[in-house]
C-alpha positions, 0 to 999 in steps of 0.5 A: 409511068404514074402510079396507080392507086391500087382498088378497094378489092384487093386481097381479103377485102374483096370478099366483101364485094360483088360482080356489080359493085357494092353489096347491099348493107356492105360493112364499113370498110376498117380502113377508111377510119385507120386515120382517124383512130391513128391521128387520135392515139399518135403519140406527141413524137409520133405526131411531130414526125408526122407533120414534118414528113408531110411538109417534106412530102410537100403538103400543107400538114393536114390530113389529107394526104395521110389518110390516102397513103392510109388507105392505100397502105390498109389495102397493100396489107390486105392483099399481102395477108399480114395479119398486122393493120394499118395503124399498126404499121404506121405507129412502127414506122414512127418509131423506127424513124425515132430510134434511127434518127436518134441512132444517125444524129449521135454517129453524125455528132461523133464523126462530124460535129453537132451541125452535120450530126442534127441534119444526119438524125432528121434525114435517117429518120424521115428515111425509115419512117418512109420506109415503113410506110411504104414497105408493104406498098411496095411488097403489094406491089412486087408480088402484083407484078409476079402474079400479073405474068400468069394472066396469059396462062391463066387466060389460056386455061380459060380459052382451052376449057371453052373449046371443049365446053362453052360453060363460063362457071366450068372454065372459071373453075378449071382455070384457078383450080390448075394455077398457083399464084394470087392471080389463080387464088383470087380466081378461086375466091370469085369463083367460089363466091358466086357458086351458088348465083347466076355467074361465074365470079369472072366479071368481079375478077377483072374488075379488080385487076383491070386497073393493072392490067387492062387486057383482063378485062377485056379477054373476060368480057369476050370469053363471057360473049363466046359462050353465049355465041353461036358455034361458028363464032364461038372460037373467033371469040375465044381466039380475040380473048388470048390475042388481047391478053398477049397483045396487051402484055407486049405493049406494056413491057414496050412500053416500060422499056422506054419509060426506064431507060432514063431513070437507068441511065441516071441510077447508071451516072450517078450511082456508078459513074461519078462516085468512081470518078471522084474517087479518082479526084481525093488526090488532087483534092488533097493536093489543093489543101482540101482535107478530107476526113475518112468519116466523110468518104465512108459515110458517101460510099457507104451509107448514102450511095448505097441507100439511094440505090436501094431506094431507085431499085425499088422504085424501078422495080415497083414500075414494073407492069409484069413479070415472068418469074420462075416457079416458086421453089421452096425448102420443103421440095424434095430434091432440096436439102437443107445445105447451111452448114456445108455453106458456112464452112464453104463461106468461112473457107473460100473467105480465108484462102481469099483474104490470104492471097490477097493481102499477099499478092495485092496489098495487106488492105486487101484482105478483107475485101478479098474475104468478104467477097469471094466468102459470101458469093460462094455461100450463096451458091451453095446455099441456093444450087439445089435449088437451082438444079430444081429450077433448071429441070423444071425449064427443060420440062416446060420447053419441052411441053409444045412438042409433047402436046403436039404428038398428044394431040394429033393422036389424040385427033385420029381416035388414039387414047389419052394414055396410049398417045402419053406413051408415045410421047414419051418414046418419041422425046428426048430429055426432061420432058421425054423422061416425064411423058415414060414414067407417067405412062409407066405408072398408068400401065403399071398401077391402073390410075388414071392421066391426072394420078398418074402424072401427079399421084404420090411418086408421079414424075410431076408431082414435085414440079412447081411448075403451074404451066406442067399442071394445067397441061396435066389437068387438061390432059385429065378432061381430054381422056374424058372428053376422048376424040374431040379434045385433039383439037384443044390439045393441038392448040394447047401445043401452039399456046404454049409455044406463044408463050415461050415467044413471049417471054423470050420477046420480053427478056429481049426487050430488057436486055438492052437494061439488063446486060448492062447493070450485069456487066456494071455489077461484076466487071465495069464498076470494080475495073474502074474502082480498082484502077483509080484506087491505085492512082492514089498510091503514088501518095501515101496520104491523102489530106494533110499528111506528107509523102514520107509516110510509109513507115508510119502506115506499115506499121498502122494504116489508119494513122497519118504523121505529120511531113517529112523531117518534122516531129509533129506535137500530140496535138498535131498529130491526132488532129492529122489522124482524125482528118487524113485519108490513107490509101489503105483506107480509101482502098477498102472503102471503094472495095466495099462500095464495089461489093456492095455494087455488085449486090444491087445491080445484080439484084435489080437486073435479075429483078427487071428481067425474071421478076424479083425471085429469091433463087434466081437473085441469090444465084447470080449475086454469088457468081457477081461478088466473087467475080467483081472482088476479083476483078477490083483486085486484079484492077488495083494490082495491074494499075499499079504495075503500071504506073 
């Protein structure tokens, strides 16, 4: 799948521009001229900088190029609502790429010479120069796709409110007043552009996010047809919109599927696999008389395989047409109490019961993997369970909510009142959904308010339920007991949409488990089963490089150093010219383990990410459960190899 450049229209600068295009006298566009000031103020080492990414990005240095990724990187800022500009973000990441390379090029000098120390500085810094620019592009892009998943809902709202009232202006305004997310917000800021002109502001809204997702723009040009058709063909039209937009999502998760099953495959090979299996290789590489310096291995396993699967996590990632991410829970939630220090201490005291077993059933170097492991993944959970707690109550709501709108609805259809037919729903359900159906119908008896008061009002069962999906039924329950008889019908269908969307959702994890499962099960058990069992291939020789065999004595009493071979006295200059060029097994054991914990981090993160879209709940969650479940089974792997051999 190409990129796709993202429009003119995206976040505040939209408001600059009309259903039908450009608004007469629009005002320059700050970000067309970023390139040019940016060129004018570059500082000399900014304007070196620029020219050599530019010819490593594969242009001839002028400026061409840079005033597109300007461009594009003014609009991501925009829509991200930073208050930073363009220049700005580009002068940091000139600077950032001075002081990482200067930082790289002196460690490269330190640990391998002048040589590798100068190509290490240009790399590292042309890298975060990168990763500036591209950053907030990227971010754009992320939450793009997170909003992108509201469209089928959103859609739907659009749908149900011109059933009951073929009024585009009124079903605009219902549909970004009951959601939440940019989507429902630029729908919002259309809407209230055209208040006092002769459209709805729908036309504007596609127009902007059509070059994404193409479906928007057809479902708003057949629900602006439907309410100037007549009655009878007024819900064929309606009922084609939201088969577009769902048609339209399914398509592109098939065909995103298939697009990134190759690029998993070779993150998978070459970011998993073969690591491991040179791992398994340092022996004989030894043996042939190929020293091979820790600073070498550490600097592989540690920097520069772990950035690159940074850097193809986020590219996969970007790539992604939509996503289905749970509602947003943040710290200010009620039921989520502020649990930091009880995970620090939680942390802190798994760790050092984790690093005590370790380094005594295991090995001495097993200790800090062991602690850094199980402690950081059990701060993670405890940190993110509240919230968890939250998540999971707000999914058994909304699963729930297809059932109550049926029996809602069929009441409502035979003459029962909104709130009579809430109370019965509540006394037919059971669970999460049932609880908040009884309560509302409670507080409606009890204080007289209405169906949206009584559900969302100050101490309502909904009122501290991020879910956007719980509020549009609860607004639409709200026109229905205006409405009264006729609404049924809407209500039912509201029932049927909400299970099509529970349908799609599903089909969609499924479609991905195929990626997902297999970077989860990678992450927490096949990775580290591997890593484990290769590190202990090693211990047969207790120094790996130019040292001997008869070693154990030197390495109980320091690990990091290598004496010369057996029965020989080595001479100081020997031996620190050994120490600096020899690998331990100590040493190559917690190397592995940290590249395993770290392995287990991203994949965690990127499944979770292809899967649910990139939620900061979701992902903590599951990377506490994976660290200490991949540290483990390293250990466990190491240990029953070495029996074994």
């Amino acid at each position: 799948m190409g990129t796709v450049t993202e429009p003119r229209s995206s976040g505040r600068l939209e408001d600059v521009v009309s259903e039908g295009g450009n608004e007469p006298g629009r005002p320059e566009d700050p970000f067309d001229t970023a390139d040019e000031h940016t060129n004018d103020e570059r500082s000399p080492v900014g304007t070196a900088l620029a020219t050599i990414a530019g010819i490593a990005g594969g242009d001839d240095g002028g400026v061409g190029s840079t005033e597109t990724g300007s461009d594009e990187l003014g609009r991501a800022i925009a829509f991200l609502e930073w208050e930073s500009t363009a220049e700005r973000v580009i002068e940091t990441g000139y600077r950032a790429g001075l002081v990482a390379g200067l930082c790289f090029a002196v460690a490269g000098v330190v640990l391998a010479g002048v040589g590798s120390g100068l190509l290490a500085g240009l790399s590292g810094g042309l890298a975060a120069t990168h990763a500036v620019h591209r950053g907030p592009v990227w971010l754009a892009a992320l939450r793009r796709t997170r909003a992108l998943g509201a469209t089928p809902g959103l859609v739907g709202r659009l749908v149900l409110r011109m059933r009951l009232d073929p009024s585009t202006e009124r079903a605009v305004r219902f549909a970004a007043r009951t959601g939440r997310g940019p989507l429902a917000e630029n729908l919002l800021r259309h809407e209230r552009r055209c208040v006092n002109g002769p459209t709805s502001g729908l036309r504007g809204f596609a127009r902007e996010w059509g070059p994404w997702f193409p479906a928007i723009e057809r479902a708003s040009t057949l629900v602006r047809t439907a309410a100037a058709a007549p009655a009878e063909r007024r819900g064929r039209c309606l009922d084609r919109a939201l088969e577009t937009t769902l048609s339209g999502t399914t398509e592109r998760l098939a065909e995103f599927v298939g697009d990134v099953q190759g690029p998993v495959s070779a993150l998978y090979a070459f970011g998993v696999l073969l690591p491991l299996a040179l791992v398994a290789l340092l022996p004989a590489a030894a043996a042939s008389g190929v020293p091979i310096p820790p600073s070498v291995v550490a600097g592989i396993y540690l920097v520069a395989l772990p950035a690159g699967l940074l850097a193809a996590a986020a590219w996969l990632l970007s790539k992604r047409p939509v996503a289905f991410p749970p509602p947003t829970i943040g710290s200010d939630h009620p039921d989520v109490p502020d649990r930091r220090i009880h995970a620090v201490a939680v942390g802190v005291g798994s760790g050092v019961v984790a690093g005590i077993a370790s380094g005594s059933l295991v090995a001495s170097w097993a200790a800090p993997i062991g602690a850094i492991g199980v402690g950081t993944g059990a701060a993670l959970v405890v940190v993110v369970r509240p919230r968890r707690a939250v998540l999971s109550r707000v999914t058994a709501i909304e699963s729930g909510l297809p059932d109550a709108m049926t029996i809602v609805g069929g009441d409502v259809a035979e003459g029962v009142s909104v709130e009579r037919a809430v109370a019965n729903a509540g006394d037919k359900l059971d669970g999460a959904t049932g609880d908040v159906f009884e309560l509302a119908a409670r507080r409606s008896d009890t204080l007289r308010v209405d169906v949206r008061e009584a559900f969302l009002g100050d101490g309502g069962p909904a009122a501290t339920v991020p879910s956007p999906r719980v509020q549009g039924t609860v607004a639409l329950l709200a026109v229905a007991a205006r409405e009264g008889r006729p609404a049924g019908d809407v209500l039912l269908e509201l029932a049927d949409q909400l299970e099509r969307l529970r349908e799609l959702e599903r089909d969609a994890r499924r479609q991905l488990a195929t990626v997902t499962g297999t970077l989860s099960n990678t992450a927490a058990v096949f990775a580290p089963l591997v890593g484990g069992a290769t590190v202990a291939l090693a211990t047969g020789v207790e120094t790996i490089g130019t040292g001997g065999l008869e070693t154990t004595a030197a390495m109980a009493s320091d690990p990091l150093a290598v004496d010369g071979a057996a029965g020989s006295v080595p001479s100081a200059g020997a031996a620190s010219g050994d120490a600096a060029t020899a690998l331990s097994v100590p040493v190559l054991g917690r190397i592995v383990g940290v590249y395993v914990v770290l392995l287990a981090g991203i994949l965690t993160a990127l499944g979770t990410g292809l899967e649910r879209g990139f939620d900061g709940t979701l992902v903590a969650y599951r990377i506490g459960i994976a660290l200490p479940t991949a540290t483990t089974t390293y250990l466990l792997a190491f240990a029953a190899a070495g029996m074994l051999l």
